[in-house]
VODOSE-164072 format. One record per residue: residue in one letter; x, y, z of N, C-alpha, C in turn. Coordinates in pm, whole numbers, padded with zeros to 5 digits, always signed. Example, Ala and Ser with C-alpha at 12.3 -4.5 7.8 and 13.67 -1.06 7.14 Angstrom:
<rs>
A+01319-00569+00780+01230-00450+00780+01320-00330+00780 S+01285-00225+00708+01367-00106+00714+01290+00003+00787 
</rs>
This chain:
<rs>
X+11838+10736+07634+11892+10798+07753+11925+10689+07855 X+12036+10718+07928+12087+10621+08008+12011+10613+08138 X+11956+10509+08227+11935+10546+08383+12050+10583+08467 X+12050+10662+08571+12130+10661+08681+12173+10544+08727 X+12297+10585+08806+12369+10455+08873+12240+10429+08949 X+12166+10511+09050+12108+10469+09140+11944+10417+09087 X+11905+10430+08953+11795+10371+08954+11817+10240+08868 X+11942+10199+08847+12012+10087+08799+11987+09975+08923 X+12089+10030+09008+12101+09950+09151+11953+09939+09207 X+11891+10031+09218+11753+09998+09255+11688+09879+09259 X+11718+09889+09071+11599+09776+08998+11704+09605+09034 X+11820+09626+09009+11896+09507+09012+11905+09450+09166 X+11877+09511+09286+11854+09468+09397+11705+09423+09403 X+11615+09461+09343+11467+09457+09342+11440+09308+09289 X+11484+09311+09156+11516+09155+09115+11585+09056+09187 X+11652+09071+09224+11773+09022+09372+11679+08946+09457 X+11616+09021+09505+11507+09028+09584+11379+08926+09564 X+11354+08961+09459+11228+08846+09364+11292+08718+09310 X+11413+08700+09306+11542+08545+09317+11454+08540+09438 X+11583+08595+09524+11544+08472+09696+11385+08486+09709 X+11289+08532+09659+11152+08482+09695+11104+08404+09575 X+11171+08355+09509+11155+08222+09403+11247+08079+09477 X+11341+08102+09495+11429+08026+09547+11358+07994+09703 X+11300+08070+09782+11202+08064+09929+11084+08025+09854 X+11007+08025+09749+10912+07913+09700+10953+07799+09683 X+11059+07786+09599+11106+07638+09572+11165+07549+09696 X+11213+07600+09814+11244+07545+09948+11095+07487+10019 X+11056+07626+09974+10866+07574+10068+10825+07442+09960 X+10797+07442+09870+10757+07352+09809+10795+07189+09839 X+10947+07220+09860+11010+07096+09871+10913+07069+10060 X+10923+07135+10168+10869+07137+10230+10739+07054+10242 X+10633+07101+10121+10491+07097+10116+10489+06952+10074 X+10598+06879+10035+10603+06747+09968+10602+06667+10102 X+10716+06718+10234+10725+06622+10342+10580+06647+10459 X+10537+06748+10465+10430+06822+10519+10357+06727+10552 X+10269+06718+10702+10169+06604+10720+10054+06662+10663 X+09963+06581+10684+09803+06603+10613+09785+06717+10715 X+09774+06709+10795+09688+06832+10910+09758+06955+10880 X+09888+06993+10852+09933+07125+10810+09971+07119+10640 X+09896+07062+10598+09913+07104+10425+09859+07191+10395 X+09736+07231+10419+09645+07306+10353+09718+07490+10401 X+09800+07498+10493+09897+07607+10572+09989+07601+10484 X+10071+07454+10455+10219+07492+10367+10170+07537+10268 X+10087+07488+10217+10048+07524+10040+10011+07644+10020 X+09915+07712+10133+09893+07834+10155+10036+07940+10164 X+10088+07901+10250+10219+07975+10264+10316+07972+10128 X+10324+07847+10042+10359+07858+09943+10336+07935+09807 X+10240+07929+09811+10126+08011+09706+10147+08168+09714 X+10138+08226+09932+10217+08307+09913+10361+08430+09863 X+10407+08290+09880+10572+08319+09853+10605+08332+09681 X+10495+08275+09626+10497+08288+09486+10484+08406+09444 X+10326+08407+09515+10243+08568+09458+10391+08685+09508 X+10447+08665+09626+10496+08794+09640+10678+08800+09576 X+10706+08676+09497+10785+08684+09392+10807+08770+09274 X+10646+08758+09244+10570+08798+09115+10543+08914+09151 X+10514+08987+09219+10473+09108+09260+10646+09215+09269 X+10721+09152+09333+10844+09208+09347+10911+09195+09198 X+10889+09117+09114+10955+09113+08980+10857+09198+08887 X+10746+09204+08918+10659+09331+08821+10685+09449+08911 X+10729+09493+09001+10754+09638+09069+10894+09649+09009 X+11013+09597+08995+11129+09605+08939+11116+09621+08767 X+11053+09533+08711+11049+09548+08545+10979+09718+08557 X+10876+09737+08645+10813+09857+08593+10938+09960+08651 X+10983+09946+08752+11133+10051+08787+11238+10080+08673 X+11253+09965+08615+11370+09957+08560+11264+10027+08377 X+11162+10020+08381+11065+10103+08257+11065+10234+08287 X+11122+10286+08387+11111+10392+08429+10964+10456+08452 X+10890+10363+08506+10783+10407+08564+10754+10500+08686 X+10698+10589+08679+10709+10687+08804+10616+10640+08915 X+10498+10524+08823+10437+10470+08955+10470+10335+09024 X+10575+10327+09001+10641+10193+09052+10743+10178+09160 X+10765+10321+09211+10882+10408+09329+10770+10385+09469 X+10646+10378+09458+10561+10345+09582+10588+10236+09632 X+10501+10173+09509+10521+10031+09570+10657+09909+09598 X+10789+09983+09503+10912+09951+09545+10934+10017+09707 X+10918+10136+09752+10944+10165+09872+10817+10075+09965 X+10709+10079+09951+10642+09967+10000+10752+09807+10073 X+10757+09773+09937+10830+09612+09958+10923+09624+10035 X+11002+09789+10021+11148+09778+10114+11114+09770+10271 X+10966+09833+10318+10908+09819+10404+10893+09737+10480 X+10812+09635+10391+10809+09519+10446+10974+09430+10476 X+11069+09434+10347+11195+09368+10395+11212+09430+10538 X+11231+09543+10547+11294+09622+10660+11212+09520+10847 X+11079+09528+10808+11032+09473+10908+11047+09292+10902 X+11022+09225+10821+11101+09071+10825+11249+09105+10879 X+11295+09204+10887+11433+09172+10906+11417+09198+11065 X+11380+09297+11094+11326+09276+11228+11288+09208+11312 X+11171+09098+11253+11179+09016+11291+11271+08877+11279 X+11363+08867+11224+11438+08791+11239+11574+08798+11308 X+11593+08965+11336+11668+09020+11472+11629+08985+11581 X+11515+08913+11608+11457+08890+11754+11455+08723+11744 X+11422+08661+11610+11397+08544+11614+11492+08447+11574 X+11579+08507+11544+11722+08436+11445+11681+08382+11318 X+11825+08406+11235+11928+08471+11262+11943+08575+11252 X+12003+08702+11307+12031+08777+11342+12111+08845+11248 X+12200+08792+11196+12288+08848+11069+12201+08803+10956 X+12102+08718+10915+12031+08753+10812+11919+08900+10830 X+11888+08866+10944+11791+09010+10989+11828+09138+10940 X+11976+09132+11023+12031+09273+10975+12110+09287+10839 X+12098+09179+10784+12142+09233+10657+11989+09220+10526 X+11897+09208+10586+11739+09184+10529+11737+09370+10610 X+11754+09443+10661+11711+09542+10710+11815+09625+10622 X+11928+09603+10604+12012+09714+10565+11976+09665+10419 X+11930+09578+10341+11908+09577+10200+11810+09648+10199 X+11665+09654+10276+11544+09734+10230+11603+09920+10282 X+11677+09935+10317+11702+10054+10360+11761+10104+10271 X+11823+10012+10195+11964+10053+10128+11868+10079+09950 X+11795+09980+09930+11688+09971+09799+11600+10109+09824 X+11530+10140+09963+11432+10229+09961+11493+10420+09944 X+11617+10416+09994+11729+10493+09958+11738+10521+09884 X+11764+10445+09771+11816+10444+09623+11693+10489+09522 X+11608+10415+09554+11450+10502+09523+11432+10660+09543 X+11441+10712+09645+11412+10833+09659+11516+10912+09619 X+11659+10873+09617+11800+10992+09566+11725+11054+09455 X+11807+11192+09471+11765+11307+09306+11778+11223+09220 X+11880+11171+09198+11887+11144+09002+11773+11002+09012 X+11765+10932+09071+11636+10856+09061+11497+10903+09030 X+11472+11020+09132+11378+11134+09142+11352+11133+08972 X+11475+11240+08949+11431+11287+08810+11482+11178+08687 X+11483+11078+08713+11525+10954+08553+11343+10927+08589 X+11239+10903+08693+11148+10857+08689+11038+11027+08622 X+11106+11064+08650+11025+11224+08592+10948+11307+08688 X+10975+11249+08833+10919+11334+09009+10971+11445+09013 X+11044+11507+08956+11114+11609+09018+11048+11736+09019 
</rs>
């Protein structure tokens, strides 16, 4: 059986998503190399972060795209959080990454809840 357009797009923005937080590890990293001694033990921390929540966004998408019915939480979860980073980067610049970090988690958390998503995950 085929998925919906919309739990297609879902998962392929979700992955999207778990890129630029691989690609935002590999920037931090390069970072953690120029980093003085007194804020290493912060970059590395922050790095380590950016990993774990790579990995976390690429196992919420594989389980979406498995058509897991418990994997629509914690995908609307993550869109959550995008939605609010984007927020804050409406206040902190830039501003057009903000709002387009806000209209992707809106646009992903959307696509999650439509009917035919609903029922390809088996909620209905």
């Amino acid at each position: 059986m085929t998925s919906p357009a919309t739990l297609v797009w879902a998962v392929r923005l979700l992955l999207a998503e778990a890129v630029g937080l691989i690609v935002l590890t590999a920037y931090l990293m390069v970072l953690d190399v120029t980093a003085d001694a007194g804020s290493l033990a912060v970059a590395i921390s922050l790095t380590v972060f950016a990993a774990l929540g790579a990995a976390a966004v690429f196992l919420v998408g594989r389980a979406l795209a498995r058509r897991s019915p418990r994997a629509r939480g914690p995908a609307i979860v993550v869109q959550l959080f995008i939605i609010a980073s984007g927020g804050f980067l409406l206040q902190t610049g830039p501003a057009w990454a903000g709002a387009l970090m806000m209209v992707l988690g809106a646009g992903v958390a959307l696509l999650c809840l439509l009917p035919p998503t609903t029922r390809a995950l088996g909620l209905d």
